[in-house]
N, C-alpha and C positions, 0 to 999 in steps of 0.2 A: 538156511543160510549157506550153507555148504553146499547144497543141490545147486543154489545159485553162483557163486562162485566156480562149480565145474562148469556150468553153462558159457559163461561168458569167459575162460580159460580154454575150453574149447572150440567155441564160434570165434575167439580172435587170433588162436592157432590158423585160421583160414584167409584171414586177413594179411594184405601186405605180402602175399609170397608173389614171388618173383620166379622166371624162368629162363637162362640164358640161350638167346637164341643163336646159331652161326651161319654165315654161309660162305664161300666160296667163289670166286672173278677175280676179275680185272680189277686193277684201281690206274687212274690217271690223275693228273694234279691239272689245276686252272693255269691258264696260259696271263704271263703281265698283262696283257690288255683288258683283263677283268677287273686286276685296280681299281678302285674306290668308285667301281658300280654298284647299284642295290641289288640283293639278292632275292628271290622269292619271298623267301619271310620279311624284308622291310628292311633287312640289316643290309652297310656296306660294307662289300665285299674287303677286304683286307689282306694279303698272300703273308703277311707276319705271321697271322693269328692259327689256332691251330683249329681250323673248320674245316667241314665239307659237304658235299650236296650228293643226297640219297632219294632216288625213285618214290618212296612212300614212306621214309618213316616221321615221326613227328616232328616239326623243329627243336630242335634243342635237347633232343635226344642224346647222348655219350654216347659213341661206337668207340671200339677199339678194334685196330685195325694192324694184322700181323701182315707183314711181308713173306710170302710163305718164299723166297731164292735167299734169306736171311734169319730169320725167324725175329726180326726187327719188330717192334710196333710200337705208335703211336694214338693215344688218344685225341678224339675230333670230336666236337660238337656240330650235328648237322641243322645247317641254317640257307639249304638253300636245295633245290630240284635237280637231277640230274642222276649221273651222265646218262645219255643214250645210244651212246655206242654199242653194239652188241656185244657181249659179253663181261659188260662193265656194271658194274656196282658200286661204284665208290667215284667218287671226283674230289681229290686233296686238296688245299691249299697249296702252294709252295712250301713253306713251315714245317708243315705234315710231310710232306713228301719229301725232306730232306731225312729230318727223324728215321725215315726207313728206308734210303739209301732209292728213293723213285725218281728225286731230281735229276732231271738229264738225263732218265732212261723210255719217257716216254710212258711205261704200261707195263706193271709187273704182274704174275697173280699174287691174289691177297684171301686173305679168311678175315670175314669182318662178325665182330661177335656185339649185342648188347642186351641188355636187360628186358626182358615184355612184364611191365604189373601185371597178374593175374587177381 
């Protein structure tokens, strides 16, 4: 019973671990005229809310997202495609990009970090 017990204390030591990933760009914010359009994942777009749209990761994913000219950050849930600008990673909301001082600046760099399940 105890053999057993190590087994399944050990095999779920494996289970659920997590690894933070980061990287490094550009972040821009959505322009108003995106206002209450659908986003790729189905959701409307909303510039309150605190969202944003990332090249590949999953919808609904958590980024947190530092302003590295502040060390400001904001958390976003991505819910939509983008940016494609070169050297961009991140595209805010309004919301978001007030959070960390991006509003009315156009395009700061940022370190955007979130979780991978392994």
């Amino acid at each position: 019973m105890k053999f057993l017990l190590f087994i399944f204390l050990f095999m779920s030591s494996f289970l659920g671990k997590k690894e933070i990933i980061s990287m490094k760009g550009n972040a821009t914010y959505y322009a108003s005229k995106f206002e209450g359009r659908r986003t790729t994942s189905g959701e409307i777009f909303r510039n309150n809310k605190l969202t944003a749209a990332h090249k590949k990761l999953p919808f609904g994913t958590m980024v947190t997202v530092r302003n590295l000219n502040n060390d400001k950050i904001v958390v976003v849930m991505v819910n939509d495609r983008g940016p494609y600008g070169k050297g961009m990673i991140i595209d805010l909301s309004q919301s978001a990009a007030k959070e960390i001082d991006l509003y009315g600046k156009g395009v700061v760099p940022c370190e955007i970090s979130y979780e991978l399940q392994k």
